[in-house]
N, CA, C and O atoms as a GROMACS GRO file, in nm:
protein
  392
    1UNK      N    1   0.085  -0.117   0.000
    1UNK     CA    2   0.000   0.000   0.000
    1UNK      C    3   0.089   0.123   0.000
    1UNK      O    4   0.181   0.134   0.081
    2UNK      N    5   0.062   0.219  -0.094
    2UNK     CA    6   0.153   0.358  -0.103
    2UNK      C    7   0.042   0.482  -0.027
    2UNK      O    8  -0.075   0.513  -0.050
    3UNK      N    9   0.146   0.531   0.073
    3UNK     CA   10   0.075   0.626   0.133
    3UNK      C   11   0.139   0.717   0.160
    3UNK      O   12   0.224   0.687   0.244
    4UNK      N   13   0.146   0.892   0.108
    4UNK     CA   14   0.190   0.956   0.107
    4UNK      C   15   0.336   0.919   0.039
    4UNK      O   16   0.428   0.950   0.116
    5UNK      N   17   0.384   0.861  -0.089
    5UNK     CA   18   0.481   0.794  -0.120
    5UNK      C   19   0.536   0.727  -0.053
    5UNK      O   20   0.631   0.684  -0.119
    6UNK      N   21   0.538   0.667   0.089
    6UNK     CA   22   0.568   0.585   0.139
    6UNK      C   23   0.519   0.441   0.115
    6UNK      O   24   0.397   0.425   0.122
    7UNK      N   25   0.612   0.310   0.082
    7UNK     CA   26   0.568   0.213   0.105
    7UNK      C   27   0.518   0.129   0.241
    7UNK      O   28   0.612   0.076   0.302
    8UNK      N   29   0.412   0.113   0.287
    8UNK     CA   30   0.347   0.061   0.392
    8UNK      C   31   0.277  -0.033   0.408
    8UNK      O   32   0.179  -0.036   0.333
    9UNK      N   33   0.291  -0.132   0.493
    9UNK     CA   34   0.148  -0.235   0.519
    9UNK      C   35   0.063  -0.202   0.599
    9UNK      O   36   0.066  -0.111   0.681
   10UNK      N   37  -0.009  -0.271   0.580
   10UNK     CA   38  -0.198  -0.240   0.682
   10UNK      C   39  -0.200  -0.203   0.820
   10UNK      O   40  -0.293  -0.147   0.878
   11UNK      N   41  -0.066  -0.248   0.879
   11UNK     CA   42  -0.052  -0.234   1.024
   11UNK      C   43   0.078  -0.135   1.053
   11UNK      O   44   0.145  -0.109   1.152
   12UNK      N   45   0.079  -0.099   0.931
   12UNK     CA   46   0.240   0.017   0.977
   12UNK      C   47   0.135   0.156   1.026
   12UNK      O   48   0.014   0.155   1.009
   13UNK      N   49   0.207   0.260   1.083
   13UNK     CA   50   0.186   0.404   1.149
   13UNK      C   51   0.262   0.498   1.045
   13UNK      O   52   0.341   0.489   0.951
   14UNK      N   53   0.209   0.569   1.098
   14UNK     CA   54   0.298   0.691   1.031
   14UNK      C   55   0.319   0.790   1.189
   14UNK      O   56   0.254   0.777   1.292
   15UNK      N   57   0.456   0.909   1.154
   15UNK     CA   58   0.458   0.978   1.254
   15UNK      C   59   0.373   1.030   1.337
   15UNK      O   60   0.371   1.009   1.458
   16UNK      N   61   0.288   1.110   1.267
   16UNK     CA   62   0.178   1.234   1.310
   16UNK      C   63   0.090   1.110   1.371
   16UNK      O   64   0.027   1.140   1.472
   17UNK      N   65   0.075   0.954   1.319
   17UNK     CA   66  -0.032   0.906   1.400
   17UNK      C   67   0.044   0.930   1.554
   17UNK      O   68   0.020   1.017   1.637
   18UNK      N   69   0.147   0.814   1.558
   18UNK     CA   70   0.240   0.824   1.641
   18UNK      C   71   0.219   0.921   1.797
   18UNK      O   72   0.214   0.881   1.913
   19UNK      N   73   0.209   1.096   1.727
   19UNK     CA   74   0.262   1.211   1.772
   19UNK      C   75   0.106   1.190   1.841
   19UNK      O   76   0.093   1.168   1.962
   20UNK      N   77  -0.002   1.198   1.755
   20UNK     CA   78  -0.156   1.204   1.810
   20UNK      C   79  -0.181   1.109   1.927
   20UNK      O   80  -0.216   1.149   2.038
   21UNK      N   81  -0.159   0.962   1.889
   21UNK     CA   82  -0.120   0.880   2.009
   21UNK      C   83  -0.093   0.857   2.130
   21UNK      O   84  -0.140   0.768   2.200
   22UNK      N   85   0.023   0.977   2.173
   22UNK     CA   86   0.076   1.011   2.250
   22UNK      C   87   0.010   1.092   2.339
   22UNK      O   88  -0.017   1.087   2.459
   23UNK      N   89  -0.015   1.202   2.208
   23UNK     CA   90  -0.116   1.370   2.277
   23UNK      C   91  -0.240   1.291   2.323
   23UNK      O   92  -0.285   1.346   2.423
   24UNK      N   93  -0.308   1.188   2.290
   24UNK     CA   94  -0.458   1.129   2.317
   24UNK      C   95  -0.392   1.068   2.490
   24UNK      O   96  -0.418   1.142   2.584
   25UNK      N   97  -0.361   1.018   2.501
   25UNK     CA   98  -0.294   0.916   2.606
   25UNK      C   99  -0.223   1.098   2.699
   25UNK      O  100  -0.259   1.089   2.817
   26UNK      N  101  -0.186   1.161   2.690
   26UNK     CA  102  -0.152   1.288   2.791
   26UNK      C  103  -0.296   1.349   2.820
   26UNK      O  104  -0.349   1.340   2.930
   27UNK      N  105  -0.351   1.410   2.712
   27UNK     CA  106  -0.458   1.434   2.734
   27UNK      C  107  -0.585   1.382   2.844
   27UNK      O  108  -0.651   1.461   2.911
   28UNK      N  109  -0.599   1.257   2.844
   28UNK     CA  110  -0.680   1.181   2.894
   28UNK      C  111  -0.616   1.150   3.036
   28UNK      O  112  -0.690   1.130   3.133
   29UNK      N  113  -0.522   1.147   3.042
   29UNK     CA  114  -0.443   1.089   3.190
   29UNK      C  115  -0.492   1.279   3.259
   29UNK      O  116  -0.556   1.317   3.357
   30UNK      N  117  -0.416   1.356   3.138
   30UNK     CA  118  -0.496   1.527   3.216
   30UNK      C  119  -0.643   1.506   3.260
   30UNK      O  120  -0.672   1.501   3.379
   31UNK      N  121  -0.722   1.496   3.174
   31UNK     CA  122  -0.874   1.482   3.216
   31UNK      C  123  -0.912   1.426   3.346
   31UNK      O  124  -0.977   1.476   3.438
   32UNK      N  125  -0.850   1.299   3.334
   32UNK     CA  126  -0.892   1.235   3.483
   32UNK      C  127  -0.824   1.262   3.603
   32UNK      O  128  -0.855   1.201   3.705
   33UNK      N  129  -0.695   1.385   3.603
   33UNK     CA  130  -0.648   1.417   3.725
   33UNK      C  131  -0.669   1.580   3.710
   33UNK      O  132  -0.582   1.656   3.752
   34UNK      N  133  -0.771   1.620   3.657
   34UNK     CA  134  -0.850   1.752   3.623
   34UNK      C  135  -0.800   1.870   3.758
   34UNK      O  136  -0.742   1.976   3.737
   35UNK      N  137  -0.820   1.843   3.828
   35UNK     CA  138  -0.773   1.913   3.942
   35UNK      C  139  -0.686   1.910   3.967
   35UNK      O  140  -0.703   1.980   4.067
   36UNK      N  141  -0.565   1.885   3.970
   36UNK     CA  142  -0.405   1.918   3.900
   36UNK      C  143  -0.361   1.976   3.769
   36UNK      O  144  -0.255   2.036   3.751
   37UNK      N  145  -0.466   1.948   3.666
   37UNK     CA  146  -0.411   1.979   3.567
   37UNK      C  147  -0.493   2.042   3.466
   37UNK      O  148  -0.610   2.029   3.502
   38UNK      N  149  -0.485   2.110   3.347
   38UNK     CA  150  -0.577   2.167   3.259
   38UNK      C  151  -0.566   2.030   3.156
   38UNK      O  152  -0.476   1.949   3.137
   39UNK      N  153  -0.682   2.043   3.106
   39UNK     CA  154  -0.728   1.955   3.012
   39UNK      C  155  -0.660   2.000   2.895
   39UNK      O  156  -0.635   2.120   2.880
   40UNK      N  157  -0.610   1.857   2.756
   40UNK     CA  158  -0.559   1.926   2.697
   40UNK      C  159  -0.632   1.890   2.539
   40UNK      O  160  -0.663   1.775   2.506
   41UNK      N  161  -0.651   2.000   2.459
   41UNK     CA  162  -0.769   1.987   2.366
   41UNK      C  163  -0.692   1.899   2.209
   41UNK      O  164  -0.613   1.940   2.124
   42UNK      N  165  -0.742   1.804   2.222
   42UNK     CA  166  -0.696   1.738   2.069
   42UNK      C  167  -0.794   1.781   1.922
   42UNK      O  168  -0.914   1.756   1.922
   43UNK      N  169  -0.727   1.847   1.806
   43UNK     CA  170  -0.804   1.889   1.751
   43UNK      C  171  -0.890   1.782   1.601
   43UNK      O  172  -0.855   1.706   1.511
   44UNK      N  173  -0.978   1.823   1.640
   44UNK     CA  174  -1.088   1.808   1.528
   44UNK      C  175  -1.033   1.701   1.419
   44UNK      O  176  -1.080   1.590   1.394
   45UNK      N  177  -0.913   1.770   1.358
   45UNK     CA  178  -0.837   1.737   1.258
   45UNK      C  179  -0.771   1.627   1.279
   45UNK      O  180  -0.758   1.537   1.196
   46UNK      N  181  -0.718   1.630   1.408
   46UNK     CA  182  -0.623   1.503   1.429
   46UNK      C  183  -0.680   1.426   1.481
   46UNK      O  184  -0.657   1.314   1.435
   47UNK      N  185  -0.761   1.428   1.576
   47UNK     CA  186  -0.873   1.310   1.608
   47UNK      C  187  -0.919   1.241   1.476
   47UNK      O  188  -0.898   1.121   1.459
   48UNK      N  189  -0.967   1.302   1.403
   48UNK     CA  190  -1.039   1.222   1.283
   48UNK      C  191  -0.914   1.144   1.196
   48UNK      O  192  -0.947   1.032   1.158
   49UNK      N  193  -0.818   1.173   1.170
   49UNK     CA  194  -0.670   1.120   1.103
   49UNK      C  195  -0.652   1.015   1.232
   49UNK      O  196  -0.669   0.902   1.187
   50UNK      N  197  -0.633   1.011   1.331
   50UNK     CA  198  -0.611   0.936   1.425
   50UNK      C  199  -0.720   0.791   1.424
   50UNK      O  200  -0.676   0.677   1.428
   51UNK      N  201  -0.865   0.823   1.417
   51UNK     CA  202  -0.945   0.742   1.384
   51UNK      C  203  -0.964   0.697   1.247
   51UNK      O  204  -1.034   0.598   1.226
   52UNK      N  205  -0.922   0.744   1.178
   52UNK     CA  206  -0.915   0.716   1.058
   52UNK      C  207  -0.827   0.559   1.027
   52UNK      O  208  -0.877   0.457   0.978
   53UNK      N  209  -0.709   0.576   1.064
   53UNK     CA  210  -0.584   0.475   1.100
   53UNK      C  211  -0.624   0.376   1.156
   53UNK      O  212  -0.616   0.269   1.096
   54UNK      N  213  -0.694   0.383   1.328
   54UNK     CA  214  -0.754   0.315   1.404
   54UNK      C  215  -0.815   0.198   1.376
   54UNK      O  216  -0.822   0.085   1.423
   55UNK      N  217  -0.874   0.284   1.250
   55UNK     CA  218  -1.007   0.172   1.204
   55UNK      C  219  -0.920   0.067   1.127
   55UNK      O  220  -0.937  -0.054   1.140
   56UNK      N  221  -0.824   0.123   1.045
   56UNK     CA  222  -0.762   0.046   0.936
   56UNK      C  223  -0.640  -0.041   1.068
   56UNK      O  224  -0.560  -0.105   0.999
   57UNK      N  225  -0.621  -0.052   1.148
   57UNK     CA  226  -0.552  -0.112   1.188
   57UNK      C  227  -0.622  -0.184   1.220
   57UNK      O  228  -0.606  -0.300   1.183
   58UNK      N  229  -0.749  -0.142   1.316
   58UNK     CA  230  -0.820  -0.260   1.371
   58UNK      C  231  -0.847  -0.356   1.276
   58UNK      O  232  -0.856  -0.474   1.309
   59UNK      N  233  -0.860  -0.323   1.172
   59UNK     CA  234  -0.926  -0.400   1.061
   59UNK      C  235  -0.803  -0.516   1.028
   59UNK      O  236  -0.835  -0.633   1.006
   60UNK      N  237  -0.697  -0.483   1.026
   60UNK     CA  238  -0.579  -0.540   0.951
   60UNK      C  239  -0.510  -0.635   1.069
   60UNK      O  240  -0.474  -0.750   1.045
   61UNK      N  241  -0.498  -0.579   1.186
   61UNK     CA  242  -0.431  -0.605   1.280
   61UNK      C  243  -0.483  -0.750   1.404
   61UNK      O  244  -0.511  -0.744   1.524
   62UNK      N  245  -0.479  -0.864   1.312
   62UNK     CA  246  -0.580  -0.982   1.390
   62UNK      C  247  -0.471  -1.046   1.562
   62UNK      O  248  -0.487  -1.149   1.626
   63UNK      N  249  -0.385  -0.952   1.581
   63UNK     CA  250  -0.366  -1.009   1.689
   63UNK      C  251  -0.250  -1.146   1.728
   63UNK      O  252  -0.215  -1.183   1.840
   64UNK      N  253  -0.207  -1.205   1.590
   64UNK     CA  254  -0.160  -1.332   1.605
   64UNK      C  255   0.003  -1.328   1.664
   64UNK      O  256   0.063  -1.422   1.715
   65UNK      N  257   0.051  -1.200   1.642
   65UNK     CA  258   0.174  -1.182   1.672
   65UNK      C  259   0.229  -1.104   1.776
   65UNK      O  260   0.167  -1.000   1.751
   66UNK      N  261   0.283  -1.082   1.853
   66UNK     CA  262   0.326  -0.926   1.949
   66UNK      C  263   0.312  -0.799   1.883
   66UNK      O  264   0.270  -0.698   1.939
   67UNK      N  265   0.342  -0.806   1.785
   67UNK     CA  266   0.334  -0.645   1.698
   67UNK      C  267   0.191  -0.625   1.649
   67UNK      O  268   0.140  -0.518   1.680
   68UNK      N  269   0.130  -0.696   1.590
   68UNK     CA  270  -0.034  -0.757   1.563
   68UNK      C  271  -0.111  -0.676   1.668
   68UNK      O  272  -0.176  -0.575   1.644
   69UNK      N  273  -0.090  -0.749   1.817
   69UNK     CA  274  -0.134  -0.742   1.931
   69UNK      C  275  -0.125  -0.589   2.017
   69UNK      O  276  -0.200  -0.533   2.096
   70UNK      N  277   0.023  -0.552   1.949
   70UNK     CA  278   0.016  -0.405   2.019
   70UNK      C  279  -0.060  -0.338   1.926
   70UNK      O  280  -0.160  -0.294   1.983
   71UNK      N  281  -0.058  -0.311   1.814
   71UNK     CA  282  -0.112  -0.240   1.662
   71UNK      C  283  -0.274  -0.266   1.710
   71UNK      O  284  -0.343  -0.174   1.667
   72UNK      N  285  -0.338  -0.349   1.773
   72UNK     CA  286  -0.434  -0.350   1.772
   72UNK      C  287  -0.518  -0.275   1.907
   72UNK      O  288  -0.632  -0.233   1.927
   73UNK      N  289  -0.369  -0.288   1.996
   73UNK     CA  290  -0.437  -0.258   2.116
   73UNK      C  291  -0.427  -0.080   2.068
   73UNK      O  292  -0.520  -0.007   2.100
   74UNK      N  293  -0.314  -0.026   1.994
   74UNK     CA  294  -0.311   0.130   1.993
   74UNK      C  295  -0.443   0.137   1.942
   74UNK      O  296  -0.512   0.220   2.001
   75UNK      N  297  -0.544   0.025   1.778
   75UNK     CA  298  -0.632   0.157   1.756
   75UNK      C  299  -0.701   0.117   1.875
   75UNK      O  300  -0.704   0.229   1.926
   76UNK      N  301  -0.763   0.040   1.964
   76UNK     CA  302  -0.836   0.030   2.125
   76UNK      C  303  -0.846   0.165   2.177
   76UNK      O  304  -0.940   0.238   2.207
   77UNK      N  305  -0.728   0.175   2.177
   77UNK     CA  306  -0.670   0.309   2.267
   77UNK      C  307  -0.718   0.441   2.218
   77UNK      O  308  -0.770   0.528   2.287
   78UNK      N  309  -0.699   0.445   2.113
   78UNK     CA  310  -0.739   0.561   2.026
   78UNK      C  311  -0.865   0.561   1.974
   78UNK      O  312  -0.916   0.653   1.910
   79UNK      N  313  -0.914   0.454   2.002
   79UNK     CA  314  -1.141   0.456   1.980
   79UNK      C  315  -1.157   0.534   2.113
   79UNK      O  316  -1.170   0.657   2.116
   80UNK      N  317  -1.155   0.458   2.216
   80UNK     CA  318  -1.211   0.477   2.330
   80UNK      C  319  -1.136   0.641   2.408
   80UNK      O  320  -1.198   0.738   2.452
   81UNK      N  321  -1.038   0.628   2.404
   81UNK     CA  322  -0.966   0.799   2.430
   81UNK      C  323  -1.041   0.904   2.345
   81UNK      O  324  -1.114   0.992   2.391
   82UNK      N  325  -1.015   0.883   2.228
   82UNK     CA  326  -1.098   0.994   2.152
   82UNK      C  327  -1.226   1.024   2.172
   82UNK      O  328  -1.274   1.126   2.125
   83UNK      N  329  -1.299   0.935   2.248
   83UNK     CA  330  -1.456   0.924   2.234
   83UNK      C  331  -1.480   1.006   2.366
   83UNK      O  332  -1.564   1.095   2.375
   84UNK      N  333  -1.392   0.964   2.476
   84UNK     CA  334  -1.428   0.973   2.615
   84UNK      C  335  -1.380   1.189   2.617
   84UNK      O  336  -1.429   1.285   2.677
   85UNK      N  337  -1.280   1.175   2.530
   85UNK     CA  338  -1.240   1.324   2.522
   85UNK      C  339  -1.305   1.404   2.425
   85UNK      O  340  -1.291   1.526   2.435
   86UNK      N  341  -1.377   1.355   2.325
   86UNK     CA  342  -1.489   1.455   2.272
   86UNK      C  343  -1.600   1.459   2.343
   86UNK      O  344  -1.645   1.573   2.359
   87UNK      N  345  -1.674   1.351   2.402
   87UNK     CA  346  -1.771   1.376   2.521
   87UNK      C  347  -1.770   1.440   2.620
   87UNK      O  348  -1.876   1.468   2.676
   88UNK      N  349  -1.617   1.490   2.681
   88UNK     CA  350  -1.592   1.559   2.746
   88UNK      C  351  -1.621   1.731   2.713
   88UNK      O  352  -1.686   1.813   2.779
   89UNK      N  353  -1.541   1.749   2.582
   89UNK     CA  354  -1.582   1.849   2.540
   89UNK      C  355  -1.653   1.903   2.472
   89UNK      O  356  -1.644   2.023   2.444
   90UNK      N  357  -1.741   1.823   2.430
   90UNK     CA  358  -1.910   1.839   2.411
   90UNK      C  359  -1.946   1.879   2.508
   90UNK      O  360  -1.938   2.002   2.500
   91UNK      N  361  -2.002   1.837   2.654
   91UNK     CA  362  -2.008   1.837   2.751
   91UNK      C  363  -2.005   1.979   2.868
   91UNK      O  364  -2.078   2.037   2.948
   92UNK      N  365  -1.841   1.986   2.803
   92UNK     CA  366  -1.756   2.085   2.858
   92UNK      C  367  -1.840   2.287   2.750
   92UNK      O  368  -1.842   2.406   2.780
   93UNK      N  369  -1.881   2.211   2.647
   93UNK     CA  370  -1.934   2.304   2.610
   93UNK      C  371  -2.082   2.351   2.640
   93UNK      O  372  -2.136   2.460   2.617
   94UNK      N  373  -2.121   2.262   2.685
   94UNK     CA  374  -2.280   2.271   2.665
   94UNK      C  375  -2.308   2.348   2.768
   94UNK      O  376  -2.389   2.440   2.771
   95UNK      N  377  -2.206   2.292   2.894
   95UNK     CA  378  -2.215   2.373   3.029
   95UNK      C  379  -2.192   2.531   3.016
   95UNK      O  380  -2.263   2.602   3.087
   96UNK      N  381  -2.092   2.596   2.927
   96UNK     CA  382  -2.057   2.744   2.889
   96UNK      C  383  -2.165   2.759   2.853
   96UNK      O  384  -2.213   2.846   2.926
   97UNK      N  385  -2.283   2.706   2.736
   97UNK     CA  386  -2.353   2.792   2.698
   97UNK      C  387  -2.495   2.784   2.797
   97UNK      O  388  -2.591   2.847   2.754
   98UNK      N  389  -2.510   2.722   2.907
   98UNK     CA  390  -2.590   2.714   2.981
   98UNK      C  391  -2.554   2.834   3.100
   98UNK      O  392  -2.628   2.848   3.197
   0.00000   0.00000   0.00000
């Protein structure tokens, strides 16, 4: 599969997923120790590129190997993080305009 001229398989990453990955997993550890810390906003753009991947890994990524197994657990990570942190700031908004 050619992506962005890169040659890749179904379960490879690219950086920026990588970088999003990371920011989702800080973010969320912020959220839940909220009172130490400011929440930190993942945008629009990269959430959706992030899920985007997610899906295609989950899809590709059956688990049979250690690398399989992690590749599958990141998109996990990145369904459920992304979801729990846009509900948040859905949430987080609805309350401002109330």
């Amino acid at each position: 599969m050619m992506l962005y001229g890169t040659l890749m398989d179904f379960t490879s990453t690219t950086q920026r997923f990588e970088q999003i990955y990371r920011n989702l997993i800080v973010a969320d550890v912020k959220k839940q120790l909220r009172p130490l810390f400011a929440a930190d906003r993942i945008s629009d753009s990269d959430a959706a590129y992030a899920l985007s991947v997610a899906s295609r890994l989950a899809l590709f990524a059956d688990g049979t190997t250690t690398e399989t197994a992690s590749t599958a657990r990141k998109a996990y990570e990145v369904a459920i993080r992304s979801l729990g942190l846009g509900n948040d700031q859905h949430h987080s908004s609805e309350r401002r305009a109330t």
